[in-house]
Backbone as a chain_set.jsonl record, in Angstrom:
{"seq": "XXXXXXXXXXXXXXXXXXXXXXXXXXXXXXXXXXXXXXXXXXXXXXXXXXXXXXXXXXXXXXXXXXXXXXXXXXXXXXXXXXXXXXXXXXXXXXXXXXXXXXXXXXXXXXXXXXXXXXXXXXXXXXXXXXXXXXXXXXXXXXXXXXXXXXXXXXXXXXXXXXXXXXXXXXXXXXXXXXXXXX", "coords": {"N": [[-3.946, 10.106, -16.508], [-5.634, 8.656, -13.968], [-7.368, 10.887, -11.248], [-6.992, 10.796, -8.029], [-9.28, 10.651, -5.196], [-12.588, 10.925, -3.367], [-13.125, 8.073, -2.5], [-15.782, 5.617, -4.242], [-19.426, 5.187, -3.426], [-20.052, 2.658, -1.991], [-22.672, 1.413, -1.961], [-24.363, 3.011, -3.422], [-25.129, 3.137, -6.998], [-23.12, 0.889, -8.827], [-20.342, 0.909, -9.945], [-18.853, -0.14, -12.749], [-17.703, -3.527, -12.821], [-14.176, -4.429, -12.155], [-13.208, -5.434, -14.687], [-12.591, -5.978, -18.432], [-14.706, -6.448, -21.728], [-14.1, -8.768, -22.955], [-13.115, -9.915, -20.549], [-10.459, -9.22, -19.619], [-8.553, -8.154, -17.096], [-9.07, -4.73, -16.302], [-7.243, -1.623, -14.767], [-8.157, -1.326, -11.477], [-9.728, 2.097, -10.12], [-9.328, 4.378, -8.798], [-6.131, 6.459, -7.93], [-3.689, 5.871, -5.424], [-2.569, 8.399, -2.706], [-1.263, 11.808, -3.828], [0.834, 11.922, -1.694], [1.591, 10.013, -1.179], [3.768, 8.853, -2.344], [5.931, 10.439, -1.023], [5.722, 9.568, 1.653], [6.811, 6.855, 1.1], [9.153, 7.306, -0.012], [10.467, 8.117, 2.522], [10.458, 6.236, 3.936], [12.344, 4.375, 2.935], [14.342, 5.746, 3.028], [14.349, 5.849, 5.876], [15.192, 3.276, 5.838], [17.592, 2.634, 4.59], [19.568, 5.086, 6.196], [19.61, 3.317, 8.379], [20.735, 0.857, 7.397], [22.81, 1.935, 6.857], [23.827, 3.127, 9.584], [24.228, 0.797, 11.178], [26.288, -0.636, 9.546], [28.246, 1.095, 9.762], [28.813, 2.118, 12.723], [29.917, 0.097, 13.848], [32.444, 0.147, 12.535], [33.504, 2.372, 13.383], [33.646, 1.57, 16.121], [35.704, -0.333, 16.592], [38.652, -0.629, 17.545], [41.283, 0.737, 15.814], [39.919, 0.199, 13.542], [37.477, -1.489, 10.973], [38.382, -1.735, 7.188], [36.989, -3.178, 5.795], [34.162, -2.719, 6.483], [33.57, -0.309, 5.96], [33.584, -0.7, 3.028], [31.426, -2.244, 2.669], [29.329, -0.453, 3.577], [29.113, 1.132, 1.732], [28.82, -0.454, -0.327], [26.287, -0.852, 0.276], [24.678, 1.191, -0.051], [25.263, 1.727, -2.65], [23.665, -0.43, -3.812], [20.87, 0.034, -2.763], [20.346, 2.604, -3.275], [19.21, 3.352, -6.285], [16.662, 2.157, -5.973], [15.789, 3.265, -4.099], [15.757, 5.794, -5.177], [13.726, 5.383, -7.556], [11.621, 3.644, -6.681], [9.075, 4.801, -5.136], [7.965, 6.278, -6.927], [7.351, 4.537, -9.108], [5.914, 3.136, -7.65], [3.696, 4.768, -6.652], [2.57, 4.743, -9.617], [1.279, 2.417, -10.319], [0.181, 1.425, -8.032], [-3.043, 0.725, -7.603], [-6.721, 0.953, -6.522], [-10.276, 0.284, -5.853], [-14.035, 0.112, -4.703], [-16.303, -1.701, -5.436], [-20.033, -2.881, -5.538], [-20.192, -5.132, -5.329], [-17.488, -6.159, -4.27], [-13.968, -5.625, -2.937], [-11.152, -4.205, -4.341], [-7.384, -4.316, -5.061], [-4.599, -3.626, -6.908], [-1.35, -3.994, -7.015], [2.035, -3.29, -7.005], [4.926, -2.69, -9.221], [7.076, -4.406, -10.206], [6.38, -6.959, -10.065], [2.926, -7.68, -10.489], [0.517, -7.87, -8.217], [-2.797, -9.007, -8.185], [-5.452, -8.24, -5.852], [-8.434, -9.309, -4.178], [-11.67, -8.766, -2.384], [-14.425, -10.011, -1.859], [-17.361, -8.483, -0.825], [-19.216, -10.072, 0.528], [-17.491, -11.515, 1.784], [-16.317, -10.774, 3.81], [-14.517, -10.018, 6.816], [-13.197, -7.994, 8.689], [-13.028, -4.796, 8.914], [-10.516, -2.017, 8.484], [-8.696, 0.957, 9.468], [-5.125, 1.969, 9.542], [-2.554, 3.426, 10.808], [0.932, 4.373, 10.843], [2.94, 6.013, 12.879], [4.571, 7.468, 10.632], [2.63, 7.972, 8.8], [1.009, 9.396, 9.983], [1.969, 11.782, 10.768], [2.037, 12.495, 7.646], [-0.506, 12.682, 7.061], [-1.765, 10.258, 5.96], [-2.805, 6.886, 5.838], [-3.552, 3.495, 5.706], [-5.917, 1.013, 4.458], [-6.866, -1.744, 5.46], [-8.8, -4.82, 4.49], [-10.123, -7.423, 5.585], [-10.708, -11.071, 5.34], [-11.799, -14.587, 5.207], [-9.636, -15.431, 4.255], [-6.559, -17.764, 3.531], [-4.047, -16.191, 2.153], [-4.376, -13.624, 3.306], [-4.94, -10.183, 4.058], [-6.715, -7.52, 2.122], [-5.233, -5.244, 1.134], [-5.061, -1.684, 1.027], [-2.935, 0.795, 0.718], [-1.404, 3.913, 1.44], [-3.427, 5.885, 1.153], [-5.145, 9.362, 1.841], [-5.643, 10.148, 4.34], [-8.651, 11.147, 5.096], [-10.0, 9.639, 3.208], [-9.412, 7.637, 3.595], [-10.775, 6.632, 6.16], [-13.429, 7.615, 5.384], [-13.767, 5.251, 3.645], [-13.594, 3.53, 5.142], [-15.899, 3.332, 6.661], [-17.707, 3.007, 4.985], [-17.189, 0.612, 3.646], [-18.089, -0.702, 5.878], [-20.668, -0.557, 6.525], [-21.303, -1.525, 4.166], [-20.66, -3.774, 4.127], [-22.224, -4.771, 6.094], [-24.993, -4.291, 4.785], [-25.078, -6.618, 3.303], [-25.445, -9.661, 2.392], [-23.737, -13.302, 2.842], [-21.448, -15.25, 4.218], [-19.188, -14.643, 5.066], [-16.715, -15.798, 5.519]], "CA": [[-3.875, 9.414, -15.234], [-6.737, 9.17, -12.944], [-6.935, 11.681, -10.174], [-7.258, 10.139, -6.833], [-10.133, 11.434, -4.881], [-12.827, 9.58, -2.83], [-13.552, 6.361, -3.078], [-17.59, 5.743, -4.617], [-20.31, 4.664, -2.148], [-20.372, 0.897, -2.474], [-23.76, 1.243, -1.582], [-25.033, 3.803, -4.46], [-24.862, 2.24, -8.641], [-22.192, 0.414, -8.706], [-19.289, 1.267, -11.436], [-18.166, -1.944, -13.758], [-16.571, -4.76, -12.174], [-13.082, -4.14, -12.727], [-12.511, -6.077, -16.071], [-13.223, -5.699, -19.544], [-15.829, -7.106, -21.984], [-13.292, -9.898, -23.027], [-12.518, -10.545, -19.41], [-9.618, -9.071, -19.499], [-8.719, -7.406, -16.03], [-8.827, -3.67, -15.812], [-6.688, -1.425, -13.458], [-9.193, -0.381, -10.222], [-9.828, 3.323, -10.949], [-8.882, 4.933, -7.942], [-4.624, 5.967, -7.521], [-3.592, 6.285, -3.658], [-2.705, 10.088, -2.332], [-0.075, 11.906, -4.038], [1.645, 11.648, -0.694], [2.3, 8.502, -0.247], [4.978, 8.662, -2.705], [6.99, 11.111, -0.039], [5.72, 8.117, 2.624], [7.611, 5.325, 0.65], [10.422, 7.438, 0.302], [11.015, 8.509, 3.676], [10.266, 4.764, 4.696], [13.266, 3.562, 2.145], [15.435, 6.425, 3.654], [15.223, 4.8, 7.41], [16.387, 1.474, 5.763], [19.577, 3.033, 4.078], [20.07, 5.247, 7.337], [19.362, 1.963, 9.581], [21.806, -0.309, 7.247], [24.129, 2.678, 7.306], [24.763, 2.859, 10.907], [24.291, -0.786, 11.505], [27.743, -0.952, 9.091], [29.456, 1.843, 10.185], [29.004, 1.822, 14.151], [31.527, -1.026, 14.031], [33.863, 0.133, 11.741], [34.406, 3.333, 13.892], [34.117, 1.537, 17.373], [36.366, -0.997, 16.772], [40.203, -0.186, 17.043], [41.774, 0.272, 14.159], [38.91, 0.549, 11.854], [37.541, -2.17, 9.99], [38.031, -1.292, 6.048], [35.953, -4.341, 4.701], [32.868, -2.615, 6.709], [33.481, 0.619, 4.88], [33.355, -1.097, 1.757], [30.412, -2.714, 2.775], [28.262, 0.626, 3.788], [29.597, 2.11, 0.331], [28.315, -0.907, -1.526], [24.874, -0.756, 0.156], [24.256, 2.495, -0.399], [24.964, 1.457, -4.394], [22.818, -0.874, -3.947], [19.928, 0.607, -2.042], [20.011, 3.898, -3.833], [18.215, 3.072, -6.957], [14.899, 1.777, -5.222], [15.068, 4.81, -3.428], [15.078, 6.832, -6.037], [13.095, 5.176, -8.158], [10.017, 2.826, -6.313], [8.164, 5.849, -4.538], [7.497, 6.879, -8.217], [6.726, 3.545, -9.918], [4.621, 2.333, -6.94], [2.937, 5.59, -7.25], [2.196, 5.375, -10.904], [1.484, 1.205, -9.944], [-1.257, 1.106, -7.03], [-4.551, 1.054, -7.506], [-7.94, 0.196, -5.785], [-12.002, 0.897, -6.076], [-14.665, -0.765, -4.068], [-17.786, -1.725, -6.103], [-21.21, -2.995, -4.622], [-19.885, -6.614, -4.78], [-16.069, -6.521, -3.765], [-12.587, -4.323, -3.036], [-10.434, -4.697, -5.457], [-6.408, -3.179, -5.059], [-3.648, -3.779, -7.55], [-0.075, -3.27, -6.5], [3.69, -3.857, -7.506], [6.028, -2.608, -10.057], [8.539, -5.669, -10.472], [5.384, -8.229, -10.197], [1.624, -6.843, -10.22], [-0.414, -8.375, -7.484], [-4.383, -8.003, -7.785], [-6.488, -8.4, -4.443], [-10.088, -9.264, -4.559], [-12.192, -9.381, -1.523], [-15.726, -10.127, -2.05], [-17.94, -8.422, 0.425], [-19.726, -11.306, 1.384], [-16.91, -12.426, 2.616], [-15.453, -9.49, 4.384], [-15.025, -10.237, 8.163], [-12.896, -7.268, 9.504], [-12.047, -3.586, 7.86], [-9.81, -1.281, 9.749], [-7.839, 1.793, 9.16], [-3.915, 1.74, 10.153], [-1.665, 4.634, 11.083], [1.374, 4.289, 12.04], [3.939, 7.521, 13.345], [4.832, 8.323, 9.771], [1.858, 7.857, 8.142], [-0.027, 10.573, 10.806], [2.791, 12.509, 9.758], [2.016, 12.512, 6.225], [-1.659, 12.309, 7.081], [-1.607, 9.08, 5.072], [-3.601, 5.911, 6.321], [-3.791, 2.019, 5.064], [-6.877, 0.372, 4.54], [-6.863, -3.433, 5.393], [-9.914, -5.447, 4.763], [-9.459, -9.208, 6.048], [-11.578, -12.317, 4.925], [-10.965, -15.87, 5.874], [-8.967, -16.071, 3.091], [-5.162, -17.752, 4.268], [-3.706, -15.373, 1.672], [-4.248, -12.851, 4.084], [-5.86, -9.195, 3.559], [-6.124, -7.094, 1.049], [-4.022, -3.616, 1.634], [-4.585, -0.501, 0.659], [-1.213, 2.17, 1.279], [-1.195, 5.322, 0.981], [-4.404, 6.681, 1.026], [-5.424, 10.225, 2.612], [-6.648, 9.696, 6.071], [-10.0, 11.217, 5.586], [-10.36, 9.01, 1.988], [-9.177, 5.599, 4.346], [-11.656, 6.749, 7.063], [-14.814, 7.396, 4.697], [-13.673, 4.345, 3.171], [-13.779, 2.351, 6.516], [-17.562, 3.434, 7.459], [-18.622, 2.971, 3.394], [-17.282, -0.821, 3.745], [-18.891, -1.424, 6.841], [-22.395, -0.175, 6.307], [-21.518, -2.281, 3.062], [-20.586, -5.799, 4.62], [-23.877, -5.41, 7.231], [-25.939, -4.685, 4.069], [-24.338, -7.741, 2.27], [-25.489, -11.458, 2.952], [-23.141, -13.697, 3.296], [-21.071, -16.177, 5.417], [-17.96, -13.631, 5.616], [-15.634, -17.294, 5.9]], "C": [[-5.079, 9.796, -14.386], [-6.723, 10.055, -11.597], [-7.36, 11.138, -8.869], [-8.47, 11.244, -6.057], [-11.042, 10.504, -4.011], [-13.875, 8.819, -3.425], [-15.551, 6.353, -3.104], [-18.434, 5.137, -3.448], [-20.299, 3.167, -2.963], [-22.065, 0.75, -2.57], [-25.117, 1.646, -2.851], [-24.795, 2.742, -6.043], [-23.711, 2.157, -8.367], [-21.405, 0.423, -10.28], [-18.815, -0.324, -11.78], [-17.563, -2.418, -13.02], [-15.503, -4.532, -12.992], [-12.523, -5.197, -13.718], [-13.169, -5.587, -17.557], [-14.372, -6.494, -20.338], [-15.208, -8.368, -22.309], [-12.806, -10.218, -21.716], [-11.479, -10.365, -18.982], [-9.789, -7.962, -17.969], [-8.472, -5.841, -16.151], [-8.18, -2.833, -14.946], [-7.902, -0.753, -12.86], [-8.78, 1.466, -10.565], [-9.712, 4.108, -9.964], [-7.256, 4.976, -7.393], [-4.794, 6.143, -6.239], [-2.859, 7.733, -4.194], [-1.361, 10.2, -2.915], [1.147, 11.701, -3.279], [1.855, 10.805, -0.06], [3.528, 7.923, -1.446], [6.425, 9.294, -1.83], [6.947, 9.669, 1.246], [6.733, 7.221, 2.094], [8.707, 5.665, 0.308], [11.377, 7.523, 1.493], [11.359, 7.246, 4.15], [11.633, 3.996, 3.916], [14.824, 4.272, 2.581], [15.704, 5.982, 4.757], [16.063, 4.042, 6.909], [17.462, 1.739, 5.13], [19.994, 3.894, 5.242], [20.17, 4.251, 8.406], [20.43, 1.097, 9.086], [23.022, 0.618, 7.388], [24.988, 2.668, 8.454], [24.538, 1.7, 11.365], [25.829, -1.459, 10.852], [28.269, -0.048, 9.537], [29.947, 2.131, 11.848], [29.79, 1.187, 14.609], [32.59, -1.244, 13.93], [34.16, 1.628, 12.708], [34.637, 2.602, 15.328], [35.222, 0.624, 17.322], [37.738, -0.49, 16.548], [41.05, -0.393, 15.829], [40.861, 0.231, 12.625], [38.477, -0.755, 11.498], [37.479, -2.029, 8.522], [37.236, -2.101, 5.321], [34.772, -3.921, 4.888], [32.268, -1.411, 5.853], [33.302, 0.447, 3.585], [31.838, -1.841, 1.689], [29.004, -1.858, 2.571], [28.715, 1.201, 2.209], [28.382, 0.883, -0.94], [26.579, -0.915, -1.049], [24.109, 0.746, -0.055], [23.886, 2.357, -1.928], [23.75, 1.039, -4.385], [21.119, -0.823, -4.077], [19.259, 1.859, -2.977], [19.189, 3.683, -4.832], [16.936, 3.261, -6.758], [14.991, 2.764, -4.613], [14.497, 6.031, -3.873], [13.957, 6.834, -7.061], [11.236, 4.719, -7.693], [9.655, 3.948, -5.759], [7.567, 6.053, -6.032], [6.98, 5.98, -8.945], [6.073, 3.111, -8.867], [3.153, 3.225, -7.007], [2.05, 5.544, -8.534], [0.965, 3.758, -10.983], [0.123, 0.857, -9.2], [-2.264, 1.833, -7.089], [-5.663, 0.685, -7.053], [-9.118, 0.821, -6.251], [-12.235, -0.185, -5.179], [-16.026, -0.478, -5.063], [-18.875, -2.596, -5.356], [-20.796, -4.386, -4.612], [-18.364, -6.68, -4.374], [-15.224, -5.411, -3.919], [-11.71, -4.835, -3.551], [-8.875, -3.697, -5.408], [-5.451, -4.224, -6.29], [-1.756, -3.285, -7.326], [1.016, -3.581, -7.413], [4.044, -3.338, -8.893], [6.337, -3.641, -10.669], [7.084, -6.612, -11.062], [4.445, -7.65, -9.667], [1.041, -8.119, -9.501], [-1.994, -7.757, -7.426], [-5.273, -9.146, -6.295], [-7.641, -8.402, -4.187], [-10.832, -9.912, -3.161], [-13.515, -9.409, -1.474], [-16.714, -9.686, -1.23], [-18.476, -9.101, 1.317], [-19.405, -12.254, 1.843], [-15.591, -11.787, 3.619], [-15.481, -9.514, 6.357], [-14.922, -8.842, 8.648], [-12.368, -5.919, 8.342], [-11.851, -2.675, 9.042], [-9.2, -0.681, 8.93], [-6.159, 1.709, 9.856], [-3.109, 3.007, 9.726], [-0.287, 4.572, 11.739], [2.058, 6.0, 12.051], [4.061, 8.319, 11.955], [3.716, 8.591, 8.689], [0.721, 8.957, 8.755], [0.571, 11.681, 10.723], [2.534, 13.419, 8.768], [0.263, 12.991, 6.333], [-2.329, 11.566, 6.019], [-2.734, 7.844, 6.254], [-3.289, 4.71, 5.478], [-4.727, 1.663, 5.692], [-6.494, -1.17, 4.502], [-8.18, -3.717, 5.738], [-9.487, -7.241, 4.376], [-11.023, -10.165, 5.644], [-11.186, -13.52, 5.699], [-10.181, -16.37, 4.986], [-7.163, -16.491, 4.193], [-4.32, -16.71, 3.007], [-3.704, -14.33, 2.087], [-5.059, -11.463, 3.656], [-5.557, -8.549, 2.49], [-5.827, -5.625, 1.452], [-4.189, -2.851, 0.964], [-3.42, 0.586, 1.318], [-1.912, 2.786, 0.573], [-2.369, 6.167, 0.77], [-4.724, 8.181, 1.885], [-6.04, 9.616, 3.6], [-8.254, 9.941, 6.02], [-10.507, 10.271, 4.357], [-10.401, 7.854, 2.87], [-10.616, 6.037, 5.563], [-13.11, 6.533, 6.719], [-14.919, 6.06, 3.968], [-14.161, 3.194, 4.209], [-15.484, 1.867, 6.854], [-18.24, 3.365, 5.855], [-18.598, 1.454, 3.504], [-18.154, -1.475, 5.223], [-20.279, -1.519, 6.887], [-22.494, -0.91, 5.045], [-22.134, -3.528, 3.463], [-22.103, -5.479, 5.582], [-24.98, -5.014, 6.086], [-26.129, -6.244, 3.132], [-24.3, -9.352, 2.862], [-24.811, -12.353, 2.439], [-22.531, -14.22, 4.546], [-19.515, -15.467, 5.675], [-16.965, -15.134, 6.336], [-14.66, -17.123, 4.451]], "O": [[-5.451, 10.945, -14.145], [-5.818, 9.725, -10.83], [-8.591, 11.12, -8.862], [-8.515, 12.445, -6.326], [-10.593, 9.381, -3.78], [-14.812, 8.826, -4.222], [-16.336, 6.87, -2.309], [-17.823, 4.583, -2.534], [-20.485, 2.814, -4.127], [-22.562, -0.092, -3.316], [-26.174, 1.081, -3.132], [-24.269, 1.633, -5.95], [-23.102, 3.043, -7.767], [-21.823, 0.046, -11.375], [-18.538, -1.301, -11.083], [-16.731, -1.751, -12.405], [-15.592, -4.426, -14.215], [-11.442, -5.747, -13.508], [-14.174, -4.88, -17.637], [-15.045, -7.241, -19.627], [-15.887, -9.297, -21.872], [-11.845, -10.983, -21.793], [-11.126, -11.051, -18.022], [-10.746, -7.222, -17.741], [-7.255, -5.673, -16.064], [-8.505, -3.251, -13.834], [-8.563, 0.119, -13.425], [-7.768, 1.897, -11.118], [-10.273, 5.115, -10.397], [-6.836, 4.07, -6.673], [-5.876, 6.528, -5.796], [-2.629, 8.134, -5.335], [-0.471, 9.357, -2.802], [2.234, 11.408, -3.776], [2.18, 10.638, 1.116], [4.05, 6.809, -1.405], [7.572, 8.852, -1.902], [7.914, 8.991, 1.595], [7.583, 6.86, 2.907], [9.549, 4.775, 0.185], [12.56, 7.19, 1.562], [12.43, 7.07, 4.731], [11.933, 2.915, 4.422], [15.946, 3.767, 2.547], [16.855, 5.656, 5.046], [17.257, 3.932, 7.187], [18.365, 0.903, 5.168], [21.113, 3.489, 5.556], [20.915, 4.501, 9.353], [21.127, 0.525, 9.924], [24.071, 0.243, 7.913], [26.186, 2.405, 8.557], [24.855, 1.779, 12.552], [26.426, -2.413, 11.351], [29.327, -0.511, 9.964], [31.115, 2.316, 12.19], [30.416, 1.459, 15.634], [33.434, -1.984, 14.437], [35.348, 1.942, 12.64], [35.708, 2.881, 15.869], [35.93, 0.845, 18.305], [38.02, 0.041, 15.474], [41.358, -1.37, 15.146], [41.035, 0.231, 11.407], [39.413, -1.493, 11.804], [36.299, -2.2, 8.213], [36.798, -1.734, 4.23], [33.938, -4.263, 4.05], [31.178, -1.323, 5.287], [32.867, 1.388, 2.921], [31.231, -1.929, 0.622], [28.016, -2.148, 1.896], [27.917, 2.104, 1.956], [27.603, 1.175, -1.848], [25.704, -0.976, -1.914], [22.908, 0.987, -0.178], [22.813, 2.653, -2.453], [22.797, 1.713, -4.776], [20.358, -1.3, -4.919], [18.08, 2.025, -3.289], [18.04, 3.796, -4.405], [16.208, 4.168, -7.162], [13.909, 3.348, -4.561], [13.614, 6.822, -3.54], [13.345, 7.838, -7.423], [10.157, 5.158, -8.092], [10.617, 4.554, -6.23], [6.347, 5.89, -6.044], [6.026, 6.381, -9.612], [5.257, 2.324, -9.348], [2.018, 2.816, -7.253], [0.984, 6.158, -8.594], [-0.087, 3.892, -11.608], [-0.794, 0.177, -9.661], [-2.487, 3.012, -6.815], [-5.642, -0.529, -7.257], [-9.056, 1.807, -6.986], [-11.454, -1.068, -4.824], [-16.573, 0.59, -5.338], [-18.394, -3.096, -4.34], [-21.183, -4.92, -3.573], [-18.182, -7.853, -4.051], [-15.428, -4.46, -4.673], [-11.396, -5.991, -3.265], [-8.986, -2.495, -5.654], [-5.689, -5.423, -6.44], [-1.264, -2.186, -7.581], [0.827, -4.107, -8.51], [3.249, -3.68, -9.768], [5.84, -3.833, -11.778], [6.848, -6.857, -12.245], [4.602, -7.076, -8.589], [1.053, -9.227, -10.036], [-2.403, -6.696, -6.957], [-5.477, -10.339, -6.072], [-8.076, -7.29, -3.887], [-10.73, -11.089, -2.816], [-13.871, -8.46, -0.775], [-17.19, -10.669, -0.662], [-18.389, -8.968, 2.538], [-19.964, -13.286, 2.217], [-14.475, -12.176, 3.961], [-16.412, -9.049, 7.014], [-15.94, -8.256, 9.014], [-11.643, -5.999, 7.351], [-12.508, -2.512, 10.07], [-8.949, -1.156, 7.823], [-6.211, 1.228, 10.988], [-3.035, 3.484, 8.593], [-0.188, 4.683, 12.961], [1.676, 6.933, 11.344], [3.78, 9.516, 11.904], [3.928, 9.386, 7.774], [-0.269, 9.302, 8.11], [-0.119, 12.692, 10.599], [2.673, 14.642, 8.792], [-0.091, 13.775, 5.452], [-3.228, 12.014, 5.306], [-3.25, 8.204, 7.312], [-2.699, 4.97, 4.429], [-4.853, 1.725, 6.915], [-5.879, -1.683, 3.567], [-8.778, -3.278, 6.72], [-8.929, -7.894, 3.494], [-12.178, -9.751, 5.739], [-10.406, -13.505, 6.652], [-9.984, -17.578, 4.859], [-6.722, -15.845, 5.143], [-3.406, -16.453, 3.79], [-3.0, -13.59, 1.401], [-5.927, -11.674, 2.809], [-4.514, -8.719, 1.858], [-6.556, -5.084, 2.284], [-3.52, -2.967, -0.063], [-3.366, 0.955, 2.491], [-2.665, 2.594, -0.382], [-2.199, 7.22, 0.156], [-4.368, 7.934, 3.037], [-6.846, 8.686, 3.59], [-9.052, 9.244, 6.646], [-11.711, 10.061, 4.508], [-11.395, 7.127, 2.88], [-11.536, 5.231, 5.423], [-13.886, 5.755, 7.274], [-16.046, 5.678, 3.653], [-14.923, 2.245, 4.022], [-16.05, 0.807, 7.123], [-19.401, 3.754, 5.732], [-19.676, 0.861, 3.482], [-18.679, -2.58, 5.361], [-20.922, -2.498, 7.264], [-23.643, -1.06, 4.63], [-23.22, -4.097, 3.35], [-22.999, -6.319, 5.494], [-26.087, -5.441, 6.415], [-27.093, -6.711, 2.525], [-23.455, -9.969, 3.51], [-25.137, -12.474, 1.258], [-22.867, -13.86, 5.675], [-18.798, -15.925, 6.564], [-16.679, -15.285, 7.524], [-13.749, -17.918, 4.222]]}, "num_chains": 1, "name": "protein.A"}
């Protein structure tokens, strides 16, 4: 498994376009931070504590109980639990990205693999994103936006100072990089 670490200068030789010699696609050669598998757990734990007391708040305030709600919080828990225990670890093993001297390239999903290709020379906006649990973790997401309507392409889970050097590597990229960034 590749060891995550940071991301190459877009700017310096540029490593293979992520496919093979038959064209076949390659996974991007960079994983995100070991700790953004604790991120995507914690984040799967709100939403079974959030559907928890969203079913059970009702069933104790209301007189008398409701027992259909108790059966309800019991079965989402079944439900829920799985992906909790499991996706942190297969998204982990799952997402991957690089940036090479012509485009950023991430790969995501478990269930259904999504790949993300944004061409520099057509790179309007790149930004780092933090939110509460992710400054936390000292975790970060990279989003770099195009005019594509498909929307940006997302890196999770990266170390903060990896998404940061990443931020000021793509930018000093896109203003070396001609293009109509549309």
């Amino acid at each position: 498994m590749p060891e995550p670490g940071p991301p190459p200068s877009p700017t310096s030789t540029a490593p293979p376009e992520p496919h093979t010699g038959d064209g076949a696609p390659r996974p991007p050669r960079h994983q995100v931070a070991p700790k953004a598998r604790t991120y995507w757990l914690l984040t799967r734990v709100l939403v079974l504590v959030f559907a928890l007391v969203a079913t059970l708040l009702p069933a104790l305030l209301w007189e008398g109980g409701r027992s259909w709600l108790l059966w309800a919080a019991a079965a989402l828990t079944v439900l829920l639990l799985p992906g909790l225990l499991l996706a942190p670890w297969l998204r982990y093993r799952t997402h991957r990205w690089e940036v090479t001297a012509t485009a950023v390239y991430s790969r995501t999903g478990w269930l259904g693999r999504q790949w993300r290709i944004a061409p520099l020379s057509r790179v309007q906006t790149v930004e780092a994103k933090r939110n509460l649990l992710h400054r936390i973790l000292a975790l970060a997401a990279v989003s770099v936006t195009t005019g594509s309507a498909q929307g940006a392409v997302v890196i999770q889970g990266l170390d903060a100072q990896v998404a940061d050097d990443l931020v000021a590597q793509l930018t000093d990229a896109v203003a070396e990089t001609r293009g109509d960034a549309t």
